[in-house]
DRENFILO-274896 format. One line per 8 residues: number of its first residue (from 1); their letters; for each residue x, y, z of C-alpha. Coordinates in Angstrom, 2 decimals, decimal comma. Layout:
NUM> A> X/Y/Z | ... .
This chain:
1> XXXXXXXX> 131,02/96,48/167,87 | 131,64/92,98/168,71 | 129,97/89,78/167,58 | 129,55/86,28/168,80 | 132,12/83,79/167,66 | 131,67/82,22/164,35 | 130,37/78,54/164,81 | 132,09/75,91/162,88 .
9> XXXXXXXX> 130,16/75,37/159,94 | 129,52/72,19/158,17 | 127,76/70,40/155,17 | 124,45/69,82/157,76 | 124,13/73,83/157,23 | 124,75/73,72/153,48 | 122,23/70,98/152,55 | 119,50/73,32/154,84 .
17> XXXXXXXX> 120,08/75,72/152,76 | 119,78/74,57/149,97 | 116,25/72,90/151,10 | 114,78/76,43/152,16 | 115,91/78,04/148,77 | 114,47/74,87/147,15 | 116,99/75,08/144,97 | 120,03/73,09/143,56 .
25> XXXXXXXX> 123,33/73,14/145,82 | 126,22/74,75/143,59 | 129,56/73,26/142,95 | 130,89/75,44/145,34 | 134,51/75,03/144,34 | 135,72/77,99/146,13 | 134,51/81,44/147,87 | 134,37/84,25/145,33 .
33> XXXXXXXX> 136,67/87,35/146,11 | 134,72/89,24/148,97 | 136,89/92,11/149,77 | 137,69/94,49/147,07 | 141,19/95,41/145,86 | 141,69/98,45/148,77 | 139,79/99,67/152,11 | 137,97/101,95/150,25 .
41> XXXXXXXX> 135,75/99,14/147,77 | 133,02/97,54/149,89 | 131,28/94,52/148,63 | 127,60/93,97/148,40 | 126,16/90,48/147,20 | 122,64/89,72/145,94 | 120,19/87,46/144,83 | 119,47/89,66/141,63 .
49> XXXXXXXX> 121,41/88,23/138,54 | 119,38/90,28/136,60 | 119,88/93,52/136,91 | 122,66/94,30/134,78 | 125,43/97,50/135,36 | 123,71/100,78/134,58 | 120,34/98,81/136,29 | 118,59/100,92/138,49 .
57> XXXXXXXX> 119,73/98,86/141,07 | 123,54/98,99/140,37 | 123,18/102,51/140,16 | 121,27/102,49/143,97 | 124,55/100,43/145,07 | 126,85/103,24/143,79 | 124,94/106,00/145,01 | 125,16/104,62/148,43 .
65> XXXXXXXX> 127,94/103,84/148,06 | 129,19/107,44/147,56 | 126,88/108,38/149,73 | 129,34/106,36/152,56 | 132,31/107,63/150,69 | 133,19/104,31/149,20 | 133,36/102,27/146,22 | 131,32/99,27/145,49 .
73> XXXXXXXX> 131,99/96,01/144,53 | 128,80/94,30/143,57 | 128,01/90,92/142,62 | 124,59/89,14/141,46 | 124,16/85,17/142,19 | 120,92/83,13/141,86 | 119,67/82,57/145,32 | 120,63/78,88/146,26 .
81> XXXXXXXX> 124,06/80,40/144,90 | 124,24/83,08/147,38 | 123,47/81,06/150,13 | 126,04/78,66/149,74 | 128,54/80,88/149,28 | 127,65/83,19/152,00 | 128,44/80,04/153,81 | 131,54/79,25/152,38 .
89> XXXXXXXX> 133,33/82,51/152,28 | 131,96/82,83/156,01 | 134,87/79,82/156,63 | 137,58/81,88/155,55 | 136,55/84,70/157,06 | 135,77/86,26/153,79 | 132,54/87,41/153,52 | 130,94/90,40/152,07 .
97> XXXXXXXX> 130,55/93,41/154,16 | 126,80/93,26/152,94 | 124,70/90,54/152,03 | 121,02/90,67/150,60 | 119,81/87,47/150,83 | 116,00/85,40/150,95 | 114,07/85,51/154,10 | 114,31/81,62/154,91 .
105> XXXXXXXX> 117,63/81,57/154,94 | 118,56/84,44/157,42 | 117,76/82,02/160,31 | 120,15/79,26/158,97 | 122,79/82,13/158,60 | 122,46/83,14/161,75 | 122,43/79,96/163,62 | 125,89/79,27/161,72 .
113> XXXXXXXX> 127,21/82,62/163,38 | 127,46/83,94/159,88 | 125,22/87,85/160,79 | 125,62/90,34/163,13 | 122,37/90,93/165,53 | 120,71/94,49/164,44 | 121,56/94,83/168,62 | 124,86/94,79/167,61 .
121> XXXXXXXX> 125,14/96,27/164,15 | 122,73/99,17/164,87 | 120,03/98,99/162,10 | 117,19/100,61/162,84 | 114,06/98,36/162,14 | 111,60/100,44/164,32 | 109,50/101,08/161,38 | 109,07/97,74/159,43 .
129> XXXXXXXX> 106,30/95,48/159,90 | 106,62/93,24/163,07 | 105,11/90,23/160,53 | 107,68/90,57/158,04 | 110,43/91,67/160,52 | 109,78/88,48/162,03 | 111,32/86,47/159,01 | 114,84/87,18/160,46 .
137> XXXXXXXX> 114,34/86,60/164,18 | 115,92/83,47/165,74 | 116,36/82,92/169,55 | 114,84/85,93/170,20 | 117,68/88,42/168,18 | 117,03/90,28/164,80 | 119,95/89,29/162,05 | 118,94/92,53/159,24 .
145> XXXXXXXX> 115,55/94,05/157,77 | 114,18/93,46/154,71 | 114,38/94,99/151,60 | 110,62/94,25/150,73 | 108,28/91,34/150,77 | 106,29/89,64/147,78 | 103,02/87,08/148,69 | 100,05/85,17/147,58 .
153> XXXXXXXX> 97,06/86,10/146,61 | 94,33/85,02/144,89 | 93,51/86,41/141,25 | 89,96/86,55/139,59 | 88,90/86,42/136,04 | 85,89/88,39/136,23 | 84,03/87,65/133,03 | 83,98/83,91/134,23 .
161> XXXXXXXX> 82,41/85,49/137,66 | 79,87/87,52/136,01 | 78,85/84,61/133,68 | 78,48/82,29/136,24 | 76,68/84,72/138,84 | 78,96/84,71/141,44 | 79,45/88,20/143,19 | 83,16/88,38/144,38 .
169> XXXXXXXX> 81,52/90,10/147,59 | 80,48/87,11/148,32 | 83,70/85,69/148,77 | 84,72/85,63/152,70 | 85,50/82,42/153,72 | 86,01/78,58/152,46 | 82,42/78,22/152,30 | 81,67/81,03/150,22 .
177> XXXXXXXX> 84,81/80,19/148,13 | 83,87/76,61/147,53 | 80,03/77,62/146,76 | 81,47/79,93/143,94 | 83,45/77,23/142,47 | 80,57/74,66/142,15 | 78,33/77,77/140,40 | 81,87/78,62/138,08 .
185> XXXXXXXX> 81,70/74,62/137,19 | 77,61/74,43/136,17 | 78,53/77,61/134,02 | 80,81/75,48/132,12 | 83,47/76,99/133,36 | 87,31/76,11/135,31 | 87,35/76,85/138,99 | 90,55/77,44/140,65 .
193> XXXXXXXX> 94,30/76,51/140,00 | 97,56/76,53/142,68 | 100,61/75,01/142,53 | 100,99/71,84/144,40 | 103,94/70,17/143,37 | 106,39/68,38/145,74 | 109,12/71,20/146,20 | 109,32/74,31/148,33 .
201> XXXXXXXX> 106,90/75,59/145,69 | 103,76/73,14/146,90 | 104,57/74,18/150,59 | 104,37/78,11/149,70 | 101,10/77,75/148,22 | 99,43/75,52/150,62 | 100,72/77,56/153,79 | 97,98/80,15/153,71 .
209> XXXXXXXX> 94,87/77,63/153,64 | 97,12/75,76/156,53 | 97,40/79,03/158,72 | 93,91/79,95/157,26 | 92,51/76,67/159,08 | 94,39/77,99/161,97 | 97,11/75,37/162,13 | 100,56/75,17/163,34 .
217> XXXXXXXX> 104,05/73,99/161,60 | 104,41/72,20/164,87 | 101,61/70,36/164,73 | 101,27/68,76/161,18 | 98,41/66,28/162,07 | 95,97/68,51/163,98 | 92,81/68,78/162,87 | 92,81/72,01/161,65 .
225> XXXXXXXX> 95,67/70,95/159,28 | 93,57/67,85/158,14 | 90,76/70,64/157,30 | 93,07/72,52/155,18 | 94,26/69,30/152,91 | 90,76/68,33/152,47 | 89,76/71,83/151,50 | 92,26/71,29/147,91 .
233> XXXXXXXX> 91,49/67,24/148,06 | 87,64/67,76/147,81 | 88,37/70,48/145,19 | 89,79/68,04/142,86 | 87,60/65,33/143,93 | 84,80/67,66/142,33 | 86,43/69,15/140,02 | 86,78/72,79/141,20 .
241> XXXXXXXX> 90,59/72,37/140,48 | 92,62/70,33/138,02 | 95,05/67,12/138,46 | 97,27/69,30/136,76 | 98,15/70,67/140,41 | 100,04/67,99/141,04 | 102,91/69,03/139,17 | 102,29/72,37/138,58 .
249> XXXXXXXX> 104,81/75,26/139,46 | 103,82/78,58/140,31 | 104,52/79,56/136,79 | 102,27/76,77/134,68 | 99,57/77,20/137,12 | 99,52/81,22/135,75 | 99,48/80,18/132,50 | 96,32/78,17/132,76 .
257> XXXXXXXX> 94,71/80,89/134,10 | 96,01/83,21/131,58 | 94,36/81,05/129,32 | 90,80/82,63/130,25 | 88,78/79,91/131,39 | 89,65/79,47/135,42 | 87,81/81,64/137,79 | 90,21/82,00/140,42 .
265> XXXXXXXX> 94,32/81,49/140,43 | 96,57/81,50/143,48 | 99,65/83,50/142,73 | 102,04/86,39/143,94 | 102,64/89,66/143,09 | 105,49/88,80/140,52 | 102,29/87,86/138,37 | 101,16/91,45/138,18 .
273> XXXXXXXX> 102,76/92,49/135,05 | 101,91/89,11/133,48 | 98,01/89,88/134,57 | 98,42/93,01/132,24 | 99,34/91,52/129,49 | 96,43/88,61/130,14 | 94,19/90,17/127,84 | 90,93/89,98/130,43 .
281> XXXXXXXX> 89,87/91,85/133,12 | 90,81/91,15/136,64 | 91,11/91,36/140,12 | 92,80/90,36/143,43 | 91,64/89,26/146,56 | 93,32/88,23/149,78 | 93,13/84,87/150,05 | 90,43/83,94/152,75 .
289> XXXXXXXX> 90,75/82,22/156,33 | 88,32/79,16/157,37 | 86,05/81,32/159,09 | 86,86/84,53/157,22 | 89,26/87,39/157,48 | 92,50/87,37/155,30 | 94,40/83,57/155,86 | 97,92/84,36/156,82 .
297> XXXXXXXX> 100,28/83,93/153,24 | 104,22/82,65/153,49 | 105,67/85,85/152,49 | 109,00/86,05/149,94 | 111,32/88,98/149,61 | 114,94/89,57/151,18 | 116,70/90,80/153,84 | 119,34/93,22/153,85 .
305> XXXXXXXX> 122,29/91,52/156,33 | 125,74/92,35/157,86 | 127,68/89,72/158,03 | 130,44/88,55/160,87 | 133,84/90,45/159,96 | 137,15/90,14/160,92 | 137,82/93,15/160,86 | 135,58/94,44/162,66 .
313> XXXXXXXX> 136,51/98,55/161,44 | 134,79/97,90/158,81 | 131,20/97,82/160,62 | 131,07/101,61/160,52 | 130,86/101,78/156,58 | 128,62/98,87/156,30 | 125,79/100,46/158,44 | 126,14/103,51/156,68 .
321> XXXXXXXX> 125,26/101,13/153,01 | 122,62/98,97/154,63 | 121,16/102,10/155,96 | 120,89/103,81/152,89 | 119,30/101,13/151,05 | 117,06/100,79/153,16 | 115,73/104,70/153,60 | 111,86/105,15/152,95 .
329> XXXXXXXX> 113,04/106,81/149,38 | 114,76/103,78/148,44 | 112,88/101,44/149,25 | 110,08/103,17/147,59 | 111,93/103,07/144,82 | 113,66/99,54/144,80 | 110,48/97,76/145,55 | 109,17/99,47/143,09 .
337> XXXXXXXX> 111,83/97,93/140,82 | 110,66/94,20/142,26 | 107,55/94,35/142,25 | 107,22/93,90/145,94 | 105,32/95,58/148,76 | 107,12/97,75/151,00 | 107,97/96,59/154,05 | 107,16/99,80/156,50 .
345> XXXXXXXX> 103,48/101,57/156,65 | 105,08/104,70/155,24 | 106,52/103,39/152,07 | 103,33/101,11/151,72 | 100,87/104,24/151,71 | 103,09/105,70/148,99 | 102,94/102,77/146,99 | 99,14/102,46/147,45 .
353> XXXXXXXX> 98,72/106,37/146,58 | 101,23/105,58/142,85 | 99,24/102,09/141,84 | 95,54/101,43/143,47 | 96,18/97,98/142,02 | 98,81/97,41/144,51 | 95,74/98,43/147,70 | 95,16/94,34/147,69 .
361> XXXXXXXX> 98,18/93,05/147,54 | 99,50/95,62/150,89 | 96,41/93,97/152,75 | 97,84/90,33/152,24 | 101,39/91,12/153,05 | 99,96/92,80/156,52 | 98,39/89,49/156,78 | 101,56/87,52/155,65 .
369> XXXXXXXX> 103,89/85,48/157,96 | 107,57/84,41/157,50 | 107,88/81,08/156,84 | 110,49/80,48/159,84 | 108,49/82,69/162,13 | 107,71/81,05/165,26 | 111,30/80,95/165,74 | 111,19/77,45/163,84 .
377> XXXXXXXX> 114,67/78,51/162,50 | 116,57/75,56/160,81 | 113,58/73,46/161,78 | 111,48/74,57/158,73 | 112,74/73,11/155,89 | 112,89/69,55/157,38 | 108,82/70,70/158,64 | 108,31/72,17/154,58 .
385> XXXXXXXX> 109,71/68,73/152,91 | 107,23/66,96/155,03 | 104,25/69,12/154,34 | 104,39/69,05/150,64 | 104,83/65,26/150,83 | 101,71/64,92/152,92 | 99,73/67,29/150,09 | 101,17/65,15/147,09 .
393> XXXXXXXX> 100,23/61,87/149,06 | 96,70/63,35/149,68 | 95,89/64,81/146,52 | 97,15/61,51/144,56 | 94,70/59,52/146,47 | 97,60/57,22/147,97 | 96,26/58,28/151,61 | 93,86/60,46/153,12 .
401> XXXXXXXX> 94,79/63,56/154,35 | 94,55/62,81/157,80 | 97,00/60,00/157,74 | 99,60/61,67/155,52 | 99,69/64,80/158,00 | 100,26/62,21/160,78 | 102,83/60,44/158,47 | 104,64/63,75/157,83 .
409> XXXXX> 104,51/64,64/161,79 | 106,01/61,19/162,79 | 108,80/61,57/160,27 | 109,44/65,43/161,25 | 110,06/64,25/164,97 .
């Protein structure tokens, strides 16, 4: 199997990185050791610091590993981490045989000649999700498949629904959304709460009521974008959400509605063990389009890569391990581990059939949409930045949202 050549890559790849991860750029004073000590040790990097040796997942690697008849060399990074030095060891033709890595950043890989096509490694992606296969198409080739994929949703309290008569039935579209807010307020009560703040964070959660509205990355200062910022603007104008927004992460906007008083919180799956332990009842709901249906959400989650090798004998081996960790079993089980939805129908039904709780969150990832879908590649996080500048311009009252979408689409071109 033979790959393209490797394009020279530079600090312009590094810093895009870094911007899609929405993370801080490492040191980066070096490649860690890719190759193990013999032919026989294969290396495997991922964005999972936290699973320990003796994890479930560690214990995955190995038995694929031995599955392939190798050993496995596996090391855990924090994801800005990874990326970078999936870059870096790519330079000295050093990089790990495979590499699990967030869905944003495949594209950049790619583009820097860092992944083999699945054309020319062989994975077989004929049963994942076209949506969420999408993530890791550029220029019309697929670099991996992922491992799972996470989204937003929205949560309800629904003691604060039942006290304030609203019927989550009811709940279809923007209008019926923002008419249970305004009944959630007169019962004394906190409507909704997102995470707005100017990182990669803001741009997540605002994606789905910007798809929702039917608008395109392309086009920041349509209309239908316009509709979508002054959707959360008139929320806070009226108080249906909080300033707090503003600055809020994904993780302080959960804990104000773990505090019991907001009817509504937009949030991810990651929240689902935290909703447990919440001490109310609740429930999830697809976020809703404009006009209805289930708005399009960003969705999160890896992809399981082969990256360029010198030696290209070594391709074999590798397919064999990304294979394996990627059979219906495993990923079953794996996603199970995460916390994320499957990313094939099969594997999905199973989940469904183990947790009911998890029947919601399957319908928003069939809804959800890679955020560099659309083949915007290395173009998003340059299109992201801009975007949650316009929504902290419009929601601080410095301009309306009409003129900070066309602000944000002058300075993207």
């Amino acid at each position: 199997m033979h790959s393209s050549s490797r394009r020279r890559l530079t600090a312009v790849a590094l810093s895009t990185v870094v911007a899609a991860t929405g993370a801080a750029c490492s040191s980066g004073s070096g490649s860690a050791d890719a190759k193990g000590s013999d032919s026989g040790t294969y290396t495997v990097w991922d964005p999972y610091p936290q699973f320990a040796k003796g994890s479930d997942w560690v214990k995955l690697l190995d038995a694929c590993g031995a599955k392939a008849g190798v050993k496995i060399k596996r090391t855990g990074y924090d994801t800005s981490d990874l990326a970078n030095k999936a870059l870096l060891a790519a330079q000295q033709d050093n990089s790990a045989d495979v590499l699990i890595v967030d869905n944003p950043v495949v594209s950049t890989l790619a583009e820097a000649g860092v992944l083999t096509s699945t054309e020319d490694n062989k994975l077989d992606t004929s049963k994942v999700d076209p949506n969420l296969l999408a993530a890791g198409q550029s220029d019309g080739k697929t670099y991996g498949t992922p491992i799972g994929a996470n989204t937003l949703a929205l949560y309800y309290n629904k003691k604060v629904l039942k006290e304030a008569g609203v019927d989550i039935a009811s709940v279809k579209d923007w209008t019926s959304l923002t008419a249970a807010l305004a009944k959630v307020k007169a019962a004394g009560k906190k409507g909704i709460t997102f995470s707005a703040i100017g990182t990669e964070e803001g741009s997540f959660q605002f994606l789905p009521w910007f798809w929702g509205a039917g608008a395109k990355l392309t086009a920041l200062d349509s209309a239908r974008a316009a509709s979508a910022l002054s959707l959360w603007k008139d929320w806070l104008k009226e108080g249906y959400a909080p300033n707090s927004v503003i600055n809020n992460t994904q993780t302080t906007s959960w804990q104000e509605f773990a505090g019991g008083d907001y009817a509504f919180a937009e949030n991810g799956t990651w929240q689902l063990a935290n909703a447990k332990k919440a001490g109310f009842d609740y429930g999830v709901l697809p976020i809703p389009g404009a006009d209805g249906g289930s708005a399009a959400a960003p969705t999160g989650g890896e992809f399981v890569t082969i990256p360029t090798q010198g030696d290209t004998g070594r391709y074999a081996t590798t397919q064999k391990l990304a294979t394996c960790l990627t059979s219906t079993q495993n990923l079953y089980d794996t996603d199970t581990t995460l916390s994320y939805v499957a990313p094939t129908s099969e594997v999905q039904a199973k989940q469904v059939a183990a947790n009911a709780e998890l029947k919601p969150w399957v319908a928003a990832v069939k809804a959800a949409k890679g955020r560099t879908s659309d083949d915007l590649g290395t173009k998003y996080p340059k299109i992201s930045e801009q975007l949650w500048k316009a929504v902290q311009s419009a929601l601080s009252g410095a301009k309306s949202p009409k003129d900070a979408l066309t602000s944000a689409q002058a300075a993207v071109k």
